[in-house]
C-alpha positions as CSV (number, residue, x, y, z in Angstrom):
1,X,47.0,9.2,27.8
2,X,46.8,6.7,24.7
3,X,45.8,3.5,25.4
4,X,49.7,1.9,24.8
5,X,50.8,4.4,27.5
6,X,47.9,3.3,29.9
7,X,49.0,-0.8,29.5
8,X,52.8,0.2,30.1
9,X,52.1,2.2,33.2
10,X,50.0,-1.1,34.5
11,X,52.2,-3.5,33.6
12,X,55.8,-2.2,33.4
13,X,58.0,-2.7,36.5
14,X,57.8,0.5,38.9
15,X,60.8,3.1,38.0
16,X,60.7,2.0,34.6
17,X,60.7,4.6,31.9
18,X,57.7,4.9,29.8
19,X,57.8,5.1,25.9
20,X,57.3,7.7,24.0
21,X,54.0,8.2,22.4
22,X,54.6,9.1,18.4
23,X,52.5,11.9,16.9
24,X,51.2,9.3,14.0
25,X,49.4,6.2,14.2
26,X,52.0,3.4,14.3
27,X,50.1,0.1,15.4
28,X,47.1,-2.3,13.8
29,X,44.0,-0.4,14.7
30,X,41.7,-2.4,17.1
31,X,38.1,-1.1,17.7
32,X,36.9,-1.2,21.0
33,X,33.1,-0.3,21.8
34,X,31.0,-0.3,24.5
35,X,27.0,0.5,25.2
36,X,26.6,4.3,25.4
37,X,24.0,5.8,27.4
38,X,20.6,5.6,26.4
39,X,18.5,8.5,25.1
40,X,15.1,9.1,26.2
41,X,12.1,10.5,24.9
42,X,11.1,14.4,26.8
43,X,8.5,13.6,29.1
44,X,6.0,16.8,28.0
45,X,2.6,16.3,26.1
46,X,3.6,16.6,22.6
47,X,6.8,14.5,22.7
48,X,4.8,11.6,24.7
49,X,2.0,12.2,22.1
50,X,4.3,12.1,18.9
51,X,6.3,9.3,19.8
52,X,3.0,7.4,21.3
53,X,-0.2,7.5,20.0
54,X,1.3,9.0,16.6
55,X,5.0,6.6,16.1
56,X,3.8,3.3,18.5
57,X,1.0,1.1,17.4
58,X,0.2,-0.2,20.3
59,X,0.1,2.6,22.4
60,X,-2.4,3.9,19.4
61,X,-4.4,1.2,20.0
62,X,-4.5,0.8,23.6
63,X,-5.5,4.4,23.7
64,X,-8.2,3.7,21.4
65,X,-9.4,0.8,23.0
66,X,-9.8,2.7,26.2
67,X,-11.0,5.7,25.2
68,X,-13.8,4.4,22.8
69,X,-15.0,1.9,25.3
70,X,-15.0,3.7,28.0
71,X,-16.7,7.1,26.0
72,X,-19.4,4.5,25.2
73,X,-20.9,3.0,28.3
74,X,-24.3,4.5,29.1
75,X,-24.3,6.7,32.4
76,X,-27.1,6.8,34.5
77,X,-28.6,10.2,36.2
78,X,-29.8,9.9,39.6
79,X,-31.6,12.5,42.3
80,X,-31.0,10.6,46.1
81,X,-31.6,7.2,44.9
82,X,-34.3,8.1,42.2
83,X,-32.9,7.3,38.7
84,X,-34.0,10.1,36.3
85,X,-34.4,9.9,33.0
86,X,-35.0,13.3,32.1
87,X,-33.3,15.6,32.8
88,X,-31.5,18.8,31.6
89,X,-27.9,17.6,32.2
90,X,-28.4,14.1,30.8
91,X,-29.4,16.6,27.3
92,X,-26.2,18.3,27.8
93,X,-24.0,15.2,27.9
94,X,-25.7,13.8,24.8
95,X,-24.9,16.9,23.2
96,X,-22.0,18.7,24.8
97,X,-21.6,21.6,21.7
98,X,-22.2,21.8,18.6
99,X,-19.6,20.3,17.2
100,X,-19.6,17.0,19.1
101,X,-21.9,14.5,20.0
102,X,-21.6,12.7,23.5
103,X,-19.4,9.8,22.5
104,X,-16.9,12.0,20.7
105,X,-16.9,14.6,23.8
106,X,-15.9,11.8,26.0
107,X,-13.6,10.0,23.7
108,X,-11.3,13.1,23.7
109,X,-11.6,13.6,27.3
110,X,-10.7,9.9,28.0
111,X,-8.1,9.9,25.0
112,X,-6.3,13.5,26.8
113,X,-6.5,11.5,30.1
114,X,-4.3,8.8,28.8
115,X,-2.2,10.4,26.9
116,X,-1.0,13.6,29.3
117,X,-2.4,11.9,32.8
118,X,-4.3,15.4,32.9
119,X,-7.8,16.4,31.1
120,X,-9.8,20.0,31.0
121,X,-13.7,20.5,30.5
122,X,-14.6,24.4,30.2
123,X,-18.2,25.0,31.0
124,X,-19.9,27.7,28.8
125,X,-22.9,29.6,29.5
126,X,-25.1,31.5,26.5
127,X,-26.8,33.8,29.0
128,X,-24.7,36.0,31.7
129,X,-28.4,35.3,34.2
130,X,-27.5,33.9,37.4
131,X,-30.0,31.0,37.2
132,X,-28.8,29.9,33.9
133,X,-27.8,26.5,33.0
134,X,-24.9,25.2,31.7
135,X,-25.2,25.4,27.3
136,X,-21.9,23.7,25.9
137,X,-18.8,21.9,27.3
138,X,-15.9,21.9,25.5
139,X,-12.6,19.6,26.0
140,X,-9.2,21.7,26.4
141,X,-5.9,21.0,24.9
142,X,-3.8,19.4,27.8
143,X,-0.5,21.1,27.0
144,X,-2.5,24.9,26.5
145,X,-3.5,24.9,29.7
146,X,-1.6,26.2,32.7
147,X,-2.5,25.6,36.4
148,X,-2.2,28.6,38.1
149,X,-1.6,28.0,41.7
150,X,-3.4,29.8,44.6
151,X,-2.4,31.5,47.9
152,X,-3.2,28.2,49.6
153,X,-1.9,26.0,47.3
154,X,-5.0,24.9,45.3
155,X,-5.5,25.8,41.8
156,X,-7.2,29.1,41.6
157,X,-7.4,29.3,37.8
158,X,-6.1,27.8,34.9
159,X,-4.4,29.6,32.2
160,X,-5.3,28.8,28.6
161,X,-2.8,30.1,26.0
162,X,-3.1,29.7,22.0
163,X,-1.5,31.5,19.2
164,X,0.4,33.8,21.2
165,X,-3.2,34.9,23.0
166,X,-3.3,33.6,26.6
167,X,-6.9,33.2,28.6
168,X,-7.6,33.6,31.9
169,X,-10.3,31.3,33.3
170,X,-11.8,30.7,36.9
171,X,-11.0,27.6,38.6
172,X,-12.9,28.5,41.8
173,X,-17.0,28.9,42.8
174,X,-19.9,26.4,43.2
175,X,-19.2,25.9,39.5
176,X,-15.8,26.5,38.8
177,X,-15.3,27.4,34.8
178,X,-13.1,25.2,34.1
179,X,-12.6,21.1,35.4
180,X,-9.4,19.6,36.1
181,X,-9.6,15.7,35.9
182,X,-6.2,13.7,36.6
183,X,-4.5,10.8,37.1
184,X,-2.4,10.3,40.5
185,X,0.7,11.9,40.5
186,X,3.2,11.0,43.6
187,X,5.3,14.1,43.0
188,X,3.1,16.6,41.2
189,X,0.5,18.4,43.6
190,X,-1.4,20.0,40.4
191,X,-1.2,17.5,37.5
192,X,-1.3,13.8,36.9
193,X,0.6,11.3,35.3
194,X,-0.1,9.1,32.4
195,X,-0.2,5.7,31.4
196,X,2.3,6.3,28.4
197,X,4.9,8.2,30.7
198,X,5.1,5.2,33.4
199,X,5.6,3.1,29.8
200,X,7.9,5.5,28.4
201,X,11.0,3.0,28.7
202,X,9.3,0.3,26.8
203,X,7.8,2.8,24.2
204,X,11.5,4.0,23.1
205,X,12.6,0.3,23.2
206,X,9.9,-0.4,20.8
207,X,10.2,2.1,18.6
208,X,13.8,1.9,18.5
209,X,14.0,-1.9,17.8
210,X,11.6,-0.6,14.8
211,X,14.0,1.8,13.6
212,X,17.0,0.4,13.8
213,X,15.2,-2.8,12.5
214,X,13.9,-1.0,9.3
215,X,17.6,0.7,8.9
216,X,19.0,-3.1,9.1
217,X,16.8,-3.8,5.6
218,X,17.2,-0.5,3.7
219,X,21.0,-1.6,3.8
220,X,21.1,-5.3,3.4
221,X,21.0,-6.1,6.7
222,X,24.8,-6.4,7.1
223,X,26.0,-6.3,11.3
224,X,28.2,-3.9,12.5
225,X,32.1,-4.9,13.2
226,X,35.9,-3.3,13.1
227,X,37.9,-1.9,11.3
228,X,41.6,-3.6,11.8
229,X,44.6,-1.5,9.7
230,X,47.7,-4.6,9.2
231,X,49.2,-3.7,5.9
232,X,52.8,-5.3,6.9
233,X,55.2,-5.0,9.8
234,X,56.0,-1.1,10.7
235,X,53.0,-0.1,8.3
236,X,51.2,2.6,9.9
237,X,49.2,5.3,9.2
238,X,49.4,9.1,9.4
239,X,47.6,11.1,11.4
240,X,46.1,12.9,8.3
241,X,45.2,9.8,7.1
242,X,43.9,8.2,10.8
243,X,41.8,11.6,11.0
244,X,40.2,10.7,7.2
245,X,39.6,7.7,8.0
246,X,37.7,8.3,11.4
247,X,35.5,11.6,10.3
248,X,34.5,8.9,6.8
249,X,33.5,6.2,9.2
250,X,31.4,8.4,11.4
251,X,29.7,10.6,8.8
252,X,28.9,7.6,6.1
253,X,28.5,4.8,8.7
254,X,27.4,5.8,12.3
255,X,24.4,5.3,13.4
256,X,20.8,3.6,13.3
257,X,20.4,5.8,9.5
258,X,23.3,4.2,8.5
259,X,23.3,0.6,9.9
260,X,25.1,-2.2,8.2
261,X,25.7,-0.1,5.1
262,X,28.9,-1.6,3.3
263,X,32.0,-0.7,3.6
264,X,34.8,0.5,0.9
265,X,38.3,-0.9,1.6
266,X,41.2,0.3,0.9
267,X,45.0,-1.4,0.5
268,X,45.8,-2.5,4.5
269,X,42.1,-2.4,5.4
270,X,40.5,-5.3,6.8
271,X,36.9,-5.7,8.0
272,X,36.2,-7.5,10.9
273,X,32.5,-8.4,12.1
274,X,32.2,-7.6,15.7
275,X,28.8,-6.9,16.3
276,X,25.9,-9.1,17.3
277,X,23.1,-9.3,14.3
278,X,19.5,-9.2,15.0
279,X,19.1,-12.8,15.2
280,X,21.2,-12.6,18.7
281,X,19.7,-9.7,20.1
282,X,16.5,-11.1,19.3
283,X,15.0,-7.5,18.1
284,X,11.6,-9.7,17.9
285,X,11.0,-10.9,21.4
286,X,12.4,-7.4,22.8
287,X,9.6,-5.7,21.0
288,X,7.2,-8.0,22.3
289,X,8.0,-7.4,25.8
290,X,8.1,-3.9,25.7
291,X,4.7,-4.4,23.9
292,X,3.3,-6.5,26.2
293,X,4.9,-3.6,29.2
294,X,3.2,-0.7,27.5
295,X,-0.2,-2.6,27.7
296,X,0.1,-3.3,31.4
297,X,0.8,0.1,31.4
298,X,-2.4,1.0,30.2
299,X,-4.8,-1.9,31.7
300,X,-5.3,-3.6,28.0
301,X,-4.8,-7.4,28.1
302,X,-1.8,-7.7,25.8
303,X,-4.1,-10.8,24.5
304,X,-7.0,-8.3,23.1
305,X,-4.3,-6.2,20.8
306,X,-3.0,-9.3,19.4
307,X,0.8,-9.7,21.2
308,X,1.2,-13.6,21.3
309,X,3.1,-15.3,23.9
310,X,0.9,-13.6,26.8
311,X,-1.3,-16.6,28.3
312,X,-2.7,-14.8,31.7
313,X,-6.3,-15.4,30.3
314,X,-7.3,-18.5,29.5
315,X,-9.5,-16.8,26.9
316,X,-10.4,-14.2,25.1
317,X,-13.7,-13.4,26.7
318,X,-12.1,-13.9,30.0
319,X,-9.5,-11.2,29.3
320,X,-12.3,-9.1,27.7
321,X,-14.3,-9.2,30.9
322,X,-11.2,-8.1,33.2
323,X,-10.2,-5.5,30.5
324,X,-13.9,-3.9,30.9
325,X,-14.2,-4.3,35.2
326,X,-10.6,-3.0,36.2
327,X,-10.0,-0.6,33.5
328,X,-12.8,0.5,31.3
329,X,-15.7,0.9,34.6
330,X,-13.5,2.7,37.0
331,X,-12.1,5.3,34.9
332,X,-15.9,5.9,33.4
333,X,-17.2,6.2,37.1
334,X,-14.3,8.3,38.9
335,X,-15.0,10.6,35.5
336,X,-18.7,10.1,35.8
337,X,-18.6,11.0,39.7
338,X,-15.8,14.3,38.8
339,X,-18.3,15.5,36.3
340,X,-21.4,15.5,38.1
341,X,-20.0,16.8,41.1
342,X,-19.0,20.0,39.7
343,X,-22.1,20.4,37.5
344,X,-24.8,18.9,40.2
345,X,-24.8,22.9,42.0
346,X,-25.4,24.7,38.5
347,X,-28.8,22.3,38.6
348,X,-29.6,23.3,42.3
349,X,-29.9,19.4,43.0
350,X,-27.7,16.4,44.3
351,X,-27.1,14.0,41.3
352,X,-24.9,12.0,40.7
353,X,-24.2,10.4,37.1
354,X,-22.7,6.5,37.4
355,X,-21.8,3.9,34.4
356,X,-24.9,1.5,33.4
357,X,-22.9,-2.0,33.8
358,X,-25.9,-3.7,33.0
359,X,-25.5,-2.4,29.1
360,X,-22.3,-3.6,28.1
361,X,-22.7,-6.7,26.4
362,X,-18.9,-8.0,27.2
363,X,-20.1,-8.0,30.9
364,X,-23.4,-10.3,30.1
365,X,-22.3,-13.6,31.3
366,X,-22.0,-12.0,34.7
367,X,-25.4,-10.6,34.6
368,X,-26.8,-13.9,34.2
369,X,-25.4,-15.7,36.6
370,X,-26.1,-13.3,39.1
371,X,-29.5,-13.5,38.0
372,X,-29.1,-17.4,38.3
373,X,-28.4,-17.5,41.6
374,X,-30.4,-14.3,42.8
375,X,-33.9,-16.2,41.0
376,X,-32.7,-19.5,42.6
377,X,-32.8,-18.1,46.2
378,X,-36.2,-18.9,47.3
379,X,-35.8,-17.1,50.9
380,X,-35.7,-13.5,49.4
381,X,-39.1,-11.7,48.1
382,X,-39.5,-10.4,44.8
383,X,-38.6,-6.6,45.5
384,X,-35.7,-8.1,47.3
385,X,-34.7,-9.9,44.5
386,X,-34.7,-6.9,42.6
387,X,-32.6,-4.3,45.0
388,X,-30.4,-7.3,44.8
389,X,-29.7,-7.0,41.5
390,X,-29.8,-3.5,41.0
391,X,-33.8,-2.5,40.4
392,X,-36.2,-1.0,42.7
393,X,-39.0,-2.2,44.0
394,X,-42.2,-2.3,41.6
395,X,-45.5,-0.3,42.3
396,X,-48.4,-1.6,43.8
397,X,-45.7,-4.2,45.5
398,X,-46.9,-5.6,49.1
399,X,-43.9,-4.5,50.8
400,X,-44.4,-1.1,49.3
401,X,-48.0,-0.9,49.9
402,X,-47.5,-2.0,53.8
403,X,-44.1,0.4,53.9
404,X,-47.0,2.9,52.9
405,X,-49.6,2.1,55.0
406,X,-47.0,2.4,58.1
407,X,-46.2,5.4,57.0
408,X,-50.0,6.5,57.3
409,X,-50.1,5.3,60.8
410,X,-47.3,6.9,61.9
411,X,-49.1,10.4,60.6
412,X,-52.2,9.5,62.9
């Protein structure tokens, strides 16, 4: 039912006969428009990485910043409470294979984290012995691997498929050959969620306040509006021409490729600006709150990646000190913890690998004033000073020498 036949039915008196509706376009053409549903990115790896870290700058950058930080805190080995600072595995991170030193091993594994919510190390081995250690570990592809799902639910291998070739490798043992590190899921039992797919709403705003932004220039910037057909009384068009005119304005001028390019009139034609320009939407401040959203989404202080307007922090170091204590340390030590955990039985040993906080320099002014107030408490010894800031107790100390000596005398 045409719209004239929809206000006659509402309005005319019941019993009334309805007009007939002609076959051509009789009346002044009015456009009326409303917001369509929106269109969202997939939510699989290569769209959320396309769109993302390859389209969004500051999801590229809050990726970055996260990854390279957090691939570049020193990790600390330790047997029981002994620190060690030899050891075979420590070798083995500094050098994971032979194409990668540590930093870049751990960069991609922190970068596949963000990015897919899920992250794979494969362990390889250069001898087939039974007592041999661990030789290379290599970083996976999240979206070529495949959880394959056991008979009691947990994964029992993972399934690696590239160039048509697919890979079977174990996901069960002491040391399993393959490591699974995620990101809590509520609704998946065998993979994680990422940062970028909780921000995946802002992300397409962004990008598409960019594009239809950049469209806007390339044609002049002119807003969108009606066309309105009111060449005299009883003018009116035929349908041949109504159908022209329709399939010209949507391949020539709809949509965001084809935004505010002008018009050619023709005899009745009149334009008629109906849509809002970018000033009223305010395409600026949109894209800075979906920038600011997809930083939150990641843990980066919108401050640190330059978004103005954000004033959380009162400064730049401050927000630099939260960005490193609730982002950057506890993804490095619930990685640190996942790694050593499944490589500690291929060792024979319990160790246990934790981020040195006492080496990033952003975290400094904390140090000190620990230290401060630690140095200024005159009721604590010296080694108790020192467990209190994170040291052991030194050799040849009194209290180690008596712990000794009582030690001796309960022997005798």
């Amino acid at each position: 039912m045409g719209l004239a036949r929809l206000l006659d039915s509402v309005f005319k008196p019941r019993g009334a006969a309805l007009d007939e509706e002609k076959a051509s376009r009789t009346a002044p053409l009015i456009a009326f428009a409303s917001g369509g549903r929106p269109v969202w990115s997939p939510r699989d790896y290569a769209a959320l990485a396309r769109e993302g870290y390859l389209r969004n700058p500051v999801v590229y950058r809050a990726v970055r910043m996260v990854s390279e930080a957090a691939a570049n805190v020193p990790l600390s080995l330790f047997s029981e409470e002994e620190e060690l600072t030899e050891h075979p595995l420590l070798r083995l991170l500094a050098r994971p294979n032979r194409g990668q030193s540590g930093p870049d091993f751990l960069e991609a594994l922190f970068g596949h984290l963000l990015v897919a919510g899920n992250a794979y190390v494969e362990r390889i081995y250069v001898s087939e012995d039974a007592d041999a250690l661990p030789a290379e570990l290599h970083v996976l592809r999240p979206d070529r691997v495949k959880v394959v799902p056991g008979t009691s639910g947990w994964p029992e291998a993972f399934e690696y498929q590239v160039g048509g070739k697919s890979l079977r490798l174990s996901g069960l043992g002491d040391v399993p050959q393959v490591r699974q590190l995620t990101l809590f899921h509520p609704l998946s039992d065998h993979y994680g969620c990422a940062p970028i797919e909780a921000a995946q709403v802002s992300l397409d705003i962004h990008n598409a306040a960019a594009g239809w932004n950049k469209a806007l220039l390339d044609n002049a910037a002119r807003p969108s509006g009606a066309l309105v057909y009111g060449a005299g009384e009883g003018a009116n068009l035929s349908l041949d021409q109504f159908e022209r005119l329709k399939a010209e304005l949507e391949e020539g001028y709809q949509g965001a490729r084809n935004a505010g390019r002008p018009l050619l009139l023709e005899g009745g034609l009149d334009w008629r600006p109906m849509g809002l320009t970018p000033k009223d939407m305010d395409f600026i401040e949109a894209k800075r709150e979906a920038a600011r959203e997809i930083a939150l989404a990641f843990g980066v202080p919108p401050m640190l990646i330059g978004i103005p307007g954000d004033n959380t922090f009162a400064n730049y170091q401050e927000a630099n000190r939260a960005f490193w204590r609730q982002t950057v340390l506890p993804l490095v030590r619930r990685t640190a913890l996942s790694l050593s955990n499944w490589l500690a039985p291929a060792y024979g040993a319990p160790l246990r690998l934790e981020p040195d906080a006492d080496a990033i320099e952003a975290l400094s002014p904390e140090r000190e004033a620990l230290w401060r107030r630690v140095g200024a408490a005159d009721f604590l010894s010296e080694d108790e000073k020192r467990a209190a800031v994170g040291y052991g107790r030194r050799a040849g100390s009194d209290e180690a020498a008596g712990k000794g000596e009582a030690a001796g005398q309960g022997d005798d």
